[in-house]
C-alpha positions in Angstrom: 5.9 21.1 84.5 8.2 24.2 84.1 9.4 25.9 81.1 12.0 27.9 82.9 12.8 31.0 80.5 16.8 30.9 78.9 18.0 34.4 79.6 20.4 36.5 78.2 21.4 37.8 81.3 20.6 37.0 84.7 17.2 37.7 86.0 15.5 36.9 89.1 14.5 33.0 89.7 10.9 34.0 89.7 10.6 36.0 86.5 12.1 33.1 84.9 9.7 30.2 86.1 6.9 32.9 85.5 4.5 31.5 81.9 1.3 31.2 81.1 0.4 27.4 80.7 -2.8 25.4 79.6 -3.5 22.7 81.5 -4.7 22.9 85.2 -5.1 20.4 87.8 -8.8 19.8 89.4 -7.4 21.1 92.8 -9.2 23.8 94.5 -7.3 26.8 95.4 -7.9 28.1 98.5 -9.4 31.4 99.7 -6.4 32.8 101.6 -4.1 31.8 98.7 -6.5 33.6 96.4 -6.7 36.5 99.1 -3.0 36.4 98.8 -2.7 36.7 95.1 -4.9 39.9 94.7 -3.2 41.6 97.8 -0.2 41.6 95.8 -2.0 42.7 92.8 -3.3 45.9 95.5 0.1 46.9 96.0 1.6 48.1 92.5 2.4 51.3 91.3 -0.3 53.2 90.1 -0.1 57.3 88.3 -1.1 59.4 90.9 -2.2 56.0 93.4 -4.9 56.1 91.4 -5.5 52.3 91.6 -7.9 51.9 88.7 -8.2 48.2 88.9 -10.7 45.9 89.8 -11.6 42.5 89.2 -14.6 39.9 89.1 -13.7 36.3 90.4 -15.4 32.9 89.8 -13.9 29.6 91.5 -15.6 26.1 90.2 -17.5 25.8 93.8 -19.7 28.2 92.4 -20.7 26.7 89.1 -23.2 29.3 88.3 -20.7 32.2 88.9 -17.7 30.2 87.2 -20.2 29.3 84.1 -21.2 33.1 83.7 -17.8 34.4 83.7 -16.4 31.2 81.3 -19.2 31.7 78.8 -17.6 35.4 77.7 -14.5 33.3 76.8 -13.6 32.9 72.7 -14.2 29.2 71.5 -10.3 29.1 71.2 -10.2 29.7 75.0 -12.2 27.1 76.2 -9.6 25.1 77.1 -9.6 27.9 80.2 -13.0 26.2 81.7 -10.1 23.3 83.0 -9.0 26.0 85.4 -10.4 26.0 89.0 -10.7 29.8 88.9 -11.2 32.7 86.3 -10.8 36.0 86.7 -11.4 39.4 84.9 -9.8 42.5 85.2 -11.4 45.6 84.8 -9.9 49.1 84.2 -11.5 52.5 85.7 -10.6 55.1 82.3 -11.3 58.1 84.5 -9.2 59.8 88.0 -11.3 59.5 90.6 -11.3 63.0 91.7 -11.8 65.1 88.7 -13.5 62.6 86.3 -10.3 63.5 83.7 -9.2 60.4 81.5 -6.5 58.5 82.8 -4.5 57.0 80.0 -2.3 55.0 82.3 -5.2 52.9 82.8 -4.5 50.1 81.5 -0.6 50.3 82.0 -1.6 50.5 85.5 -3.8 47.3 85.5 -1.4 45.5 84.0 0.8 46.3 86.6 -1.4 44.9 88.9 -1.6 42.0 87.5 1.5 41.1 87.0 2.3 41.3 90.4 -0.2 38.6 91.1 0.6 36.3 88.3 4.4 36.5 89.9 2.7 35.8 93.5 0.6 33.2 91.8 4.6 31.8 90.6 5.9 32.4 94.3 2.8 30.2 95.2 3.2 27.1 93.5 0.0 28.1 91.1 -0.1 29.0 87.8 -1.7 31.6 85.1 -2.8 32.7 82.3 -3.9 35.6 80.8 -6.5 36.2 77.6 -7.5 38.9 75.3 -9.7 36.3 73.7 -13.4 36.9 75.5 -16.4 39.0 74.3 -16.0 42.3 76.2 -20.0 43.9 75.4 -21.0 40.4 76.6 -19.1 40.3 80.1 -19.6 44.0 80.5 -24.0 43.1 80.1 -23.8 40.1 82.1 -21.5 41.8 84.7 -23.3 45.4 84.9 -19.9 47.0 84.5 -20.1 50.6 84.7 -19.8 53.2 82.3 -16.3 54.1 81.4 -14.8 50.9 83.6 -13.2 48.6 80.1 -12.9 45.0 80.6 -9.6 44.4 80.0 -8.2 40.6 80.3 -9.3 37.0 81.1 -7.1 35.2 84.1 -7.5 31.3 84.4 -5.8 30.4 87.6 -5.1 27.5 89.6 -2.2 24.5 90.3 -0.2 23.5 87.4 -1.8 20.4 85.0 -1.2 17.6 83.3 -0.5 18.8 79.1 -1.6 15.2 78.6 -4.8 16.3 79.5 -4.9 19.0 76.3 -5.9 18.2 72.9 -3.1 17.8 70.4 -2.7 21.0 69.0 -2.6 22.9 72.6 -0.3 20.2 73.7 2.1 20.4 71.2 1.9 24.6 72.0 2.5 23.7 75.8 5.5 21.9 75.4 7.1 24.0 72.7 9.7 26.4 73.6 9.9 29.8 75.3 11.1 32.4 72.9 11.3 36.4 73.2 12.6 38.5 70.9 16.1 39.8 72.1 16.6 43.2 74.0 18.1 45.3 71.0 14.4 45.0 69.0 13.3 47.1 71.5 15.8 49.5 73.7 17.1 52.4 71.9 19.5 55.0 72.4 19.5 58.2 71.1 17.0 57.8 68.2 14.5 55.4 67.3 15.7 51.8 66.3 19.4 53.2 67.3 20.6 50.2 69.9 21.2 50.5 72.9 24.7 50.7 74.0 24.6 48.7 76.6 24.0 45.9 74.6 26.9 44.0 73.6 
């Protein structure tokens, strides 16, 4: 299924097949595809190259793993356990080298993961990400460090079935695309002054 976004102006093909679906097919994804998806996330921008992402990764062959990292999910996001793989990004809130707060951070994660979630598009796969997970619990179960804030849930994996959804996530997964148009948010000038490119 795709839910193609309708532009105002032209964008690029990819951004536009690019959402975040429900319902995932059974099939595994490979390793080399998976390899693929978080060299892409590797190569965004970063302030300073700083790189301050990681991740932890579960696929379904591991059911332990997979059940550990899908137990930190909110009830309302346990429609994610359909997906063959789950991941979790993590932000490092500190530079490297002189232990000073980076407040990029998570600007910079996200960076990096939207480059993979547009891989994952290039791919054939699909994503989606979740605030909706209990952060003290994956950061205890996962030993993440000190100062290192988990920062979003992934599910991953080959596009579903919606007829596999209950009703009410069904009815979300077929509804329409919608963004609120560019002059809400690009100024000129002053604050809430419109752009002027904008016609």
């Amino acid at each position: 299924m795709e839910k193609r976004a309708a532009t105002d102006y032209e964008i690029d093909p990819l951004l536009a097949r690019r959402w975040s679906p429900r319902a995932f097919s059974e099939r595994t994804v490979e390793q080399t595809v998976l390899c693929s998806l978080f060299e892409a996330a590797r190569w965004a921008p970063s302030c300073f190259n700083e790189q301050p992402w990681s991740f932890l990764l579960a696929g379904k062959e591991n059911t332990s793993e997979f059940d550990r990292l899908a137990s930190c999910l909110s009830p309302g996001n346990h429609w994610a356990r359909q997906a063959p793989v789950l991941a979790l990004s993590v932000a490092a809130l500190d530079f490297a080298g002189n232990s000073k707060p980076n407040r990029h951070a998570y600007h910079d994660v996200g960076l990096a993961v939207e480059n993979l979630v547009i891989q994952a598009t290039a791919m054939g796969l699909a994503s989606h990400q979740m605030a909706g997970f209990d952060v003290e619990k994956a950061r205890e179960l996962f030993q993440i460090p000190a100062r290192h804030d988990p920062v979003a849930m992934i599910a991953l994996g080959y596009p579903g079935d919606s007829d596999s959804l209950p009703e009410d996530l069904r009815k979300r997964e077929l509804a329409q695309r919608a963004r609120k148009p560019i002059r809400r948010f690009l100024y000129t000038g002053h604050w809430g002054e419109g752009a002027s490119i904008i016609s």
